[in-house]
N, CA and C atoms as an extended XYZ file, in Angstrom:
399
Properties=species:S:1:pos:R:3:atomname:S:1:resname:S:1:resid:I:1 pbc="F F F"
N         0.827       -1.190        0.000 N   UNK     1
C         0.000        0.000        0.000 CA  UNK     1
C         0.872        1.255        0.000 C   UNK     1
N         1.671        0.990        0.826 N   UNK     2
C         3.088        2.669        0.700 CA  UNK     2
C         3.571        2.623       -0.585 C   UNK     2
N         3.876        1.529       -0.533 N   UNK     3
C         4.594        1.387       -2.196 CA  UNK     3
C         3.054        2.574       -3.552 C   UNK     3
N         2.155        1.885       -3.839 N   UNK     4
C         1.426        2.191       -4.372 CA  UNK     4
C         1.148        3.755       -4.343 C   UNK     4
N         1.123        4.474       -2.807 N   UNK     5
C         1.042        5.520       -2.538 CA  UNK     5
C         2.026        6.492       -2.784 C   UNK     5
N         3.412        5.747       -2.789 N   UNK     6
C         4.363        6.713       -2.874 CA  UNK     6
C         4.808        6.596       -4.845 C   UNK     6
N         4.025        5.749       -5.508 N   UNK     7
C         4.042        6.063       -6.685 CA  UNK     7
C         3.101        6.756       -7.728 C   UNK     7
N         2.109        6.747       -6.694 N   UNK     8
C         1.138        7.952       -7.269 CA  UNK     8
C         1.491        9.098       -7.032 C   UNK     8
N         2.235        9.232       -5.672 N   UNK     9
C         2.453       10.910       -5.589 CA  UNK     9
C         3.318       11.162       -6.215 C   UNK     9
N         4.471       10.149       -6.405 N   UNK    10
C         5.784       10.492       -7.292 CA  UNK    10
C         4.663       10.780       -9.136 C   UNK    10
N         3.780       10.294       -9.260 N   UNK    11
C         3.341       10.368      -10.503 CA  UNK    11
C         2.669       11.723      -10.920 C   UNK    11
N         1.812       11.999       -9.510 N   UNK    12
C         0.981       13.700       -9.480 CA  UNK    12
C         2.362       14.581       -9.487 C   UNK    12
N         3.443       14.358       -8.860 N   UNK    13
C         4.675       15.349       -8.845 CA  UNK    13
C         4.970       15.469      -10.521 C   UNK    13
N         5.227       14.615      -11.126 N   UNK    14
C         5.945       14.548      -12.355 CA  UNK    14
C         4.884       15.537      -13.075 C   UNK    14
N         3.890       14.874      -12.835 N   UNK    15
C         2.749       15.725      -14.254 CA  UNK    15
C         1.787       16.839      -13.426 C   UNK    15
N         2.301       17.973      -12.547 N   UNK    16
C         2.074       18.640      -12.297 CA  UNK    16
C         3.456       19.546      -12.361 C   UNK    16
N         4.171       19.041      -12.503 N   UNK    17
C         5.628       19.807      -12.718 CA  UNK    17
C         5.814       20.430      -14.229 C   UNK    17
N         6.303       21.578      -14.386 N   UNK    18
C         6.481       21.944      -16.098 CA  UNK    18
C         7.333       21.112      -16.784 C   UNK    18
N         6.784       20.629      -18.242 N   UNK    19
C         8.315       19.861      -18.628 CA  UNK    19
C         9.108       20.522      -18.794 C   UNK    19
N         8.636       21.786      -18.985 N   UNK    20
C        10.551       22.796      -19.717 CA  UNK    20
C        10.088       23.704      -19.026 C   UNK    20
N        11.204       24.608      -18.972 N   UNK    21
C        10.913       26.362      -18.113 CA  UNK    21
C        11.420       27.205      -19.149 C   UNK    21
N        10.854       28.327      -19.353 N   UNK    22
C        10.731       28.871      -20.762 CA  UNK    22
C        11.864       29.400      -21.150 C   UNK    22
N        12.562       29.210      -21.959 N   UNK    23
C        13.142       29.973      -22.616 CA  UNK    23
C        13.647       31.610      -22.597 C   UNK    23
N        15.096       32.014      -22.830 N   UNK    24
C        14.862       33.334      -22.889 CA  UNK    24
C        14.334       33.974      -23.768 C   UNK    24
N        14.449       33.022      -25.026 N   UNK    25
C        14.172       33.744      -26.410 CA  UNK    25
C        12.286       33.894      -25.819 C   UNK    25
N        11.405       32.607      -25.850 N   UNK    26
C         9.986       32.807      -25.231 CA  UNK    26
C        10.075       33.503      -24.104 C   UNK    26
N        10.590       34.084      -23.337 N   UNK    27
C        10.204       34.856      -22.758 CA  UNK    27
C        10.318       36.299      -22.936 C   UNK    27
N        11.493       36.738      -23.740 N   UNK    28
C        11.391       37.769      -24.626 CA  UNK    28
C        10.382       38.510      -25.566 C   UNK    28
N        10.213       36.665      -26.246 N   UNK    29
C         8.835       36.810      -27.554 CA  UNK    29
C         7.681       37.633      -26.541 C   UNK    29
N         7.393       36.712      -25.674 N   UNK    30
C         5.821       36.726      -24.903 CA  UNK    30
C         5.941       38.210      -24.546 C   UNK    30
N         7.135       38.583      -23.898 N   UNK    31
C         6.786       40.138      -23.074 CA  UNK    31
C         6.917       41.173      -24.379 C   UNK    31
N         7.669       41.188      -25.084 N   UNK    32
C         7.508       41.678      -26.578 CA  UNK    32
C         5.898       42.306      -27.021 C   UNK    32
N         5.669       41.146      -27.015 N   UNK    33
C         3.978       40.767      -27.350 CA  UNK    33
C         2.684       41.639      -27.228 C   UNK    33
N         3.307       41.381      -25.290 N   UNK    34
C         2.375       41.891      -24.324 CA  UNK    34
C         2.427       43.266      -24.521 C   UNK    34
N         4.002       43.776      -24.237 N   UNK    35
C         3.819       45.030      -24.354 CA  UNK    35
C         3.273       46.409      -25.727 C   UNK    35
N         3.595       45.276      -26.665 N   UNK    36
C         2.769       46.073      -27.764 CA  UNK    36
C         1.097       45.958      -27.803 C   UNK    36
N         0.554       44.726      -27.239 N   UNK    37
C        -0.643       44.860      -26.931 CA  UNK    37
C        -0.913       45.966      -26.018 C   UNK    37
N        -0.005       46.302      -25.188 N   UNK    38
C        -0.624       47.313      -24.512 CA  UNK    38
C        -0.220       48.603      -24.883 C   UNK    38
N         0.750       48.870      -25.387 N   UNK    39
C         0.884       49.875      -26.194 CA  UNK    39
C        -0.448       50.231      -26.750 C   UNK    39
N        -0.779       49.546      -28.006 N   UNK    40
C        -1.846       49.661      -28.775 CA  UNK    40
C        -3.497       50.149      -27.354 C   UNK    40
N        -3.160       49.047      -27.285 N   UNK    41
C        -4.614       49.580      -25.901 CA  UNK    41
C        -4.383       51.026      -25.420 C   UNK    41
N        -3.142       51.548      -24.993 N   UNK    42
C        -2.649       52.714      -24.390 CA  UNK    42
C        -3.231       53.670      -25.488 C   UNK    42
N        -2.434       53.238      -26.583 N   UNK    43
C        -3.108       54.761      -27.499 CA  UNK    43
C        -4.507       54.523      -27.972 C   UNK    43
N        -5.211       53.830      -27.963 N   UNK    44
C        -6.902       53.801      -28.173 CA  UNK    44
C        -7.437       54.437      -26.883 C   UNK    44
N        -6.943       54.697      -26.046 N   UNK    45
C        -7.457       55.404      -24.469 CA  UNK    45
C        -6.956       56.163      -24.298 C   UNK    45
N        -5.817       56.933      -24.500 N   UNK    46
C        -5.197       57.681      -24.311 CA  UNK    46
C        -5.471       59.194      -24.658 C   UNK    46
N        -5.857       60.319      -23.951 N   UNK    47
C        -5.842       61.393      -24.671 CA  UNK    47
C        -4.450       61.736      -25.065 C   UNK    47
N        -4.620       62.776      -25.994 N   UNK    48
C        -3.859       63.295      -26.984 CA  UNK    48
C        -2.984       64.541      -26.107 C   UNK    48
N        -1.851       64.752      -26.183 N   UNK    49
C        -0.904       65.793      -25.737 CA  UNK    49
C         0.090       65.349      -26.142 C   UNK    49
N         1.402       66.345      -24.804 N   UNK    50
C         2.455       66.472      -25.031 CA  UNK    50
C         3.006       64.925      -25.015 C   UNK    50
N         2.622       64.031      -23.848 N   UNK    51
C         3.036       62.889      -23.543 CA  UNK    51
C         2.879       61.970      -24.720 C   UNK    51
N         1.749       62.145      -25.391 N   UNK    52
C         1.432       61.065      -26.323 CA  UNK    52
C         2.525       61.262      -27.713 C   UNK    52
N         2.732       62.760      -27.701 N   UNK    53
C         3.591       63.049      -29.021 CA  UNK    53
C         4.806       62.518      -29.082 C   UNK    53
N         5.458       62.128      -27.711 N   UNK    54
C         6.667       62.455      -27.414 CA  UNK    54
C         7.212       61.081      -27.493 C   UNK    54
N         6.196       60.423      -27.470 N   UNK    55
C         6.500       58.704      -26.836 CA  UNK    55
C         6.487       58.082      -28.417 C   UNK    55
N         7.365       57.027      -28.437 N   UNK    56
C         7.648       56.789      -29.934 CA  UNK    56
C         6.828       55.273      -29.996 C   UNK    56
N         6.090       55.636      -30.953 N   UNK    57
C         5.287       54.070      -31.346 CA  UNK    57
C         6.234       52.496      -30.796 C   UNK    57
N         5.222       51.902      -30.807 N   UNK    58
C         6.018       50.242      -29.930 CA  UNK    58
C         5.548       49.292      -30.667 C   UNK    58
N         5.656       48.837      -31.837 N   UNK    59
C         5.556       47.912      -32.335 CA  UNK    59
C         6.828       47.024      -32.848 C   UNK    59
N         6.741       45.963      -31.432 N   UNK    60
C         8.303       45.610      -31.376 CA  UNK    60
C         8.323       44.357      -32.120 C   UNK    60
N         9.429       44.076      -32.722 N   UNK    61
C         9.671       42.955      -33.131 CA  UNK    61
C        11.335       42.109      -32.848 C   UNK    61
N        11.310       41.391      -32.244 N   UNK    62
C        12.558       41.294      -31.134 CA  UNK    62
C        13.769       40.301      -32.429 C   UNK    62
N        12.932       40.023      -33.425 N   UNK    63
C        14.397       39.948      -34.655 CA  UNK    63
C        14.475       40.622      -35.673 C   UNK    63
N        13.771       42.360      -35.336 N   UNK    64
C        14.453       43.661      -36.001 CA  UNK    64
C        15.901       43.992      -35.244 C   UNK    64
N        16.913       44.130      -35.458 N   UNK    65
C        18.053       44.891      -35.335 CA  UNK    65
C        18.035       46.184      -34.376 C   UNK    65
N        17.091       46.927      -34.809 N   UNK    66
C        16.836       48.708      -34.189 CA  UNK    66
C        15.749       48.116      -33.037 C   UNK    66
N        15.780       46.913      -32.642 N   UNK    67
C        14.751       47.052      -31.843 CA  UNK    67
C        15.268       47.673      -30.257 C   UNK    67
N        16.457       47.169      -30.262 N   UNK    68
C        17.110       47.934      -28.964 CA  UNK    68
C        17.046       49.210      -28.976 C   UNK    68
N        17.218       50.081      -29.658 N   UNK    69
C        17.207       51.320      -30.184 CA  UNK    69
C        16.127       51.834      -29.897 C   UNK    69
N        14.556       51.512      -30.374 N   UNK    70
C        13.363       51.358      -29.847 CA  UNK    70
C        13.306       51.613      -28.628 C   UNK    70
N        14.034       50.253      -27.722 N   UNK    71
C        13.641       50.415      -26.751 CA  UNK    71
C        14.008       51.194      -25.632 C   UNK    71
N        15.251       51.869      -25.948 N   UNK    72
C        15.936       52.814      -25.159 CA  UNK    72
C        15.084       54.258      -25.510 C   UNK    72
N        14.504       53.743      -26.783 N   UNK    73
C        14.041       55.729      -27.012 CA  UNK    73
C        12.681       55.860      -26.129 C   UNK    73
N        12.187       54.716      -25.914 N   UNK    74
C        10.843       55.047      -25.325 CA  UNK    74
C        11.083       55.240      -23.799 C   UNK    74
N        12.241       54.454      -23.733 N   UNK    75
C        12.252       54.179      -21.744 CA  UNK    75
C        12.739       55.625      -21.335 C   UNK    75
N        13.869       56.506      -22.493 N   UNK    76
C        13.676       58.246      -22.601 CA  UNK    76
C        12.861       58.998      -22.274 C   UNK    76
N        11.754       58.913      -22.752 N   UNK    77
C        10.571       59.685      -23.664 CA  UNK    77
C        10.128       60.316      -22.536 C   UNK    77
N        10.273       62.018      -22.738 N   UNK    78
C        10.130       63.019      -21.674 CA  UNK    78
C         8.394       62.900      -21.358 C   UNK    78
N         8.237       64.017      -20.648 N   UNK    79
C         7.172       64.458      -20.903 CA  UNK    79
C         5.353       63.345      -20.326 C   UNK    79
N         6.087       62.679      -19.344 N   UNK    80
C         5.245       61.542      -19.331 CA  UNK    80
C         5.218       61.073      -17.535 C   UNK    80
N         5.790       61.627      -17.091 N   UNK    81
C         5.887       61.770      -15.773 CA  UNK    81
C         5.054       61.336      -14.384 C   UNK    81
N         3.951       61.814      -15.093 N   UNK    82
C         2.689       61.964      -13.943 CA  UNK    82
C         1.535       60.830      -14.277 C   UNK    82
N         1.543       59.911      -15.984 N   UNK    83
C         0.805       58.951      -15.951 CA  UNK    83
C         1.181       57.638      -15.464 C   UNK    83
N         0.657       57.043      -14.916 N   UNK    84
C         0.939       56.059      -14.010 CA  UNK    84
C         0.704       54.788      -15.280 C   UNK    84
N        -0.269       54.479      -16.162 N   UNK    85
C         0.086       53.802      -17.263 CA  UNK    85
C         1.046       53.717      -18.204 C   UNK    85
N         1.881       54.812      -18.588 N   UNK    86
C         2.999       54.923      -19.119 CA  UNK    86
C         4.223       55.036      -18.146 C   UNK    86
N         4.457       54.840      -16.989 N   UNK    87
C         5.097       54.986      -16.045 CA  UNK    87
C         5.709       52.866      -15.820 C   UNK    87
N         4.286       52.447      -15.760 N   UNK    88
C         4.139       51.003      -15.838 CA  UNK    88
C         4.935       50.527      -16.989 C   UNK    88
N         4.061       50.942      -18.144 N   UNK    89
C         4.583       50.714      -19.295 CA  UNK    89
C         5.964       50.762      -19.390 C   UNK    89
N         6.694       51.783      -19.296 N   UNK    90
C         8.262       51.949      -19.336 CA  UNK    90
C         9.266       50.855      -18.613 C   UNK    90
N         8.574       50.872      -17.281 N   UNK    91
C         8.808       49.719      -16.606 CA  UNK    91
C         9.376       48.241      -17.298 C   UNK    91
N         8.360       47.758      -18.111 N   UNK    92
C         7.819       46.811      -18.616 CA  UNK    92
C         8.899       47.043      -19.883 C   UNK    92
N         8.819       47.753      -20.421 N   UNK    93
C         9.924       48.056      -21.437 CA  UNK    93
C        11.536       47.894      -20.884 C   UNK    93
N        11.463       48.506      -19.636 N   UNK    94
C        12.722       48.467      -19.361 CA  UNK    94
C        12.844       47.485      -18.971 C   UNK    94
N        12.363       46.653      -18.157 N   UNK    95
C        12.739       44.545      -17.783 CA  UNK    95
C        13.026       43.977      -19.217 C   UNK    95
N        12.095       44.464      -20.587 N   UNK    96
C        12.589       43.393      -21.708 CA  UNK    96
C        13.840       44.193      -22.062 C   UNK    96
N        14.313       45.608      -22.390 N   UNK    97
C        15.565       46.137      -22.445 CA  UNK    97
C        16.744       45.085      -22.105 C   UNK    97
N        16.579       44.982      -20.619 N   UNK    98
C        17.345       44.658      -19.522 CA  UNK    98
C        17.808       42.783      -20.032 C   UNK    98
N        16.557       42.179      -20.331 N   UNK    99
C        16.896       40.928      -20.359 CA  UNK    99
C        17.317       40.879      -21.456 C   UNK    99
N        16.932       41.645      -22.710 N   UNK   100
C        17.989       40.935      -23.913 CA  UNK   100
C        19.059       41.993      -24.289 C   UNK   100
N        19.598       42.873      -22.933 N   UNK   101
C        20.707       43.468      -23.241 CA  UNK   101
C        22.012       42.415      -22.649 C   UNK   101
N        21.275       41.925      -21.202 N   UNK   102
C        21.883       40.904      -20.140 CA  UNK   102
C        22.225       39.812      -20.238 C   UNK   102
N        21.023       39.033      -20.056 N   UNK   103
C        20.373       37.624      -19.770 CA  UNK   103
C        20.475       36.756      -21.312 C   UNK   103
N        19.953       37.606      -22.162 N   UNK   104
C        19.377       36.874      -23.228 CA  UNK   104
C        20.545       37.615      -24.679 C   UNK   104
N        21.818       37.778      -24.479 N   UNK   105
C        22.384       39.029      -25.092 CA  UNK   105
C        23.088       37.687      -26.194 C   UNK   105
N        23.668       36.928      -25.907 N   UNK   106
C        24.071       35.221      -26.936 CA  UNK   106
C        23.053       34.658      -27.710 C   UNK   106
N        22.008       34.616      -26.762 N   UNK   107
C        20.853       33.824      -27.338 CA  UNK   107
C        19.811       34.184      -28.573 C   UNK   107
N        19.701       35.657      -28.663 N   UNK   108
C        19.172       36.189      -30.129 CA  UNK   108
C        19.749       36.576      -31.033 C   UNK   108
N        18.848       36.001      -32.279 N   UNK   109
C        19.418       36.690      -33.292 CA  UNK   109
C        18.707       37.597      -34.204 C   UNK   109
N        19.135       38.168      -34.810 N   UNK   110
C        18.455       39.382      -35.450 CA  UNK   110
C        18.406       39.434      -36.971 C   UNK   110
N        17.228       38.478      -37.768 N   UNK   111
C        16.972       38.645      -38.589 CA  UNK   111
C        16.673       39.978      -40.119 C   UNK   111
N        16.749       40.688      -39.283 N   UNK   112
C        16.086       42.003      -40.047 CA  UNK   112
C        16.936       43.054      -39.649 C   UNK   112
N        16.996       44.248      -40.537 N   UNK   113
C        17.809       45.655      -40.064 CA  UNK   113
C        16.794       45.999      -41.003 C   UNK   113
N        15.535       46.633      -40.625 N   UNK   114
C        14.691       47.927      -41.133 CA  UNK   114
C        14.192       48.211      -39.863 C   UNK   114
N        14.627       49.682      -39.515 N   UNK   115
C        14.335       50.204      -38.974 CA  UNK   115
C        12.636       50.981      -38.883 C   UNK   115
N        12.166       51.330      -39.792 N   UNK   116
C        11.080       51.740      -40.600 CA  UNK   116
C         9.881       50.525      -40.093 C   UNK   116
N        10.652       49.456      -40.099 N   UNK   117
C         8.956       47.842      -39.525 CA  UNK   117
C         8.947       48.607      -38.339 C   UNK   117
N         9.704       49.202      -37.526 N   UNK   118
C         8.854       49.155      -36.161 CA  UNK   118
C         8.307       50.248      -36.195 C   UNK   118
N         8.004       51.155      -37.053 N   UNK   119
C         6.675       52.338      -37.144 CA  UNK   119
C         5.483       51.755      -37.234 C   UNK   119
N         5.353       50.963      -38.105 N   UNK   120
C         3.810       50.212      -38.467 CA  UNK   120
C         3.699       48.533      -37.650 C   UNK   120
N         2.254       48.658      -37.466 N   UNK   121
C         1.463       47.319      -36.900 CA  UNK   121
C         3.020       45.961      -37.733 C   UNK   121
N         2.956       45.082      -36.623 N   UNK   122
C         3.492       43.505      -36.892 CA  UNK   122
C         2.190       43.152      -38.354 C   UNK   122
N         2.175       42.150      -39.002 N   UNK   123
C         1.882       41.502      -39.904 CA  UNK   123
C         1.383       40.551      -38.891 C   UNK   123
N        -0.102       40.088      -39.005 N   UNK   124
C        -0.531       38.904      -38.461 CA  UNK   124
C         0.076       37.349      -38.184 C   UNK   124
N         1.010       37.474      -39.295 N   UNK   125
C         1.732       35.857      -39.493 CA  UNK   125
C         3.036       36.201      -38.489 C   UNK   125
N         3.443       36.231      -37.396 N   UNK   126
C         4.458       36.490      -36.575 CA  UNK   126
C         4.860       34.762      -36.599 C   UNK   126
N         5.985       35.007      -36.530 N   UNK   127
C         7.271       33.781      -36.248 CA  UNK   127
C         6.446       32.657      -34.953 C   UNK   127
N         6.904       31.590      -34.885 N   UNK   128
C         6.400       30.838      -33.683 CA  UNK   128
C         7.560       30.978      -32.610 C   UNK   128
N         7.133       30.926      -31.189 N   UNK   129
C         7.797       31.572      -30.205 CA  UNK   129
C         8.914       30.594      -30.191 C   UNK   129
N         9.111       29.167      -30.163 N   UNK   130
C         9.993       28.318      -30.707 CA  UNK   130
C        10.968       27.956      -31.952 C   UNK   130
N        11.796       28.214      -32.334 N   UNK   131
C        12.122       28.023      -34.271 CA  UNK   131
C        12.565       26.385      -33.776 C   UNK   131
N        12.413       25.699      -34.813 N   UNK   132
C        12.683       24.485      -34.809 CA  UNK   132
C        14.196       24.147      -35.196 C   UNK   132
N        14.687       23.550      -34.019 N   UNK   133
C        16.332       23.451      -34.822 CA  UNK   133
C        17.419       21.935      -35.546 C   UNK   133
């Protein structure tokens, strides 16, 4: 009966456990993602001023080249001080900065040098968060 018991729990352990822990590249992709989703949400709510002018569009794509570039200009971006959503936001910008300046700085690669893709919306068909190797 112990026997039996201690191989079910060894069995609930296994398949309640993650098989893999994500990736830097997926975890890059995902916060990437997120934060242009909220970007986009930000400027559909957002009134219009100095803050909104100042802050440079976020449509990131993490195997453009200029995307670092991107992301340093926004974590800049004057004029923005007192909103607590763009305050967040920057935040959030600055952890993915941070991890694929740091953490994740070997592990990507950078398909693309147009600077110009990260003005306009991603293309619906985005890369899978995995490449197959």
């Amino acid at each position: 009966m112990k026997l039996f018991l201690s191989l079910s729990a060894l069995c609930l352990f296994f398949l309640s456990a993650s098989s893999a822990p994500p990736t830097c590249y997926s975890r890059v992709f995902t916060l990437s993602q997120e934060i242009t989703h909220s970007f986009q949400m930000f400027q559909k709510t957002a009134p219009s001023g100095p803050c909104m002018a100042s802050l440079p569009t976020l449509y990131l794509d993490i195997h453009n080249s200029c995307v670092m570039t991107k992301l340093r200009a926004f974590i800049s971006a004057p004029k923005c001080g007192r909103m607590p959503r763009v305050t967040a936001l920057k935040k959030r910008v600055r952890s993915l900065y941070n991890i694929m300046n740091t953490n994740c700085k070997r592990d990507l690669v950078f398909f693309i040098n147009d600077c110009d893709a990260l003005e306009r919306p991603l293309s619906p068909t985005t890369p899978n968060p995995e490449p197959s190797i």
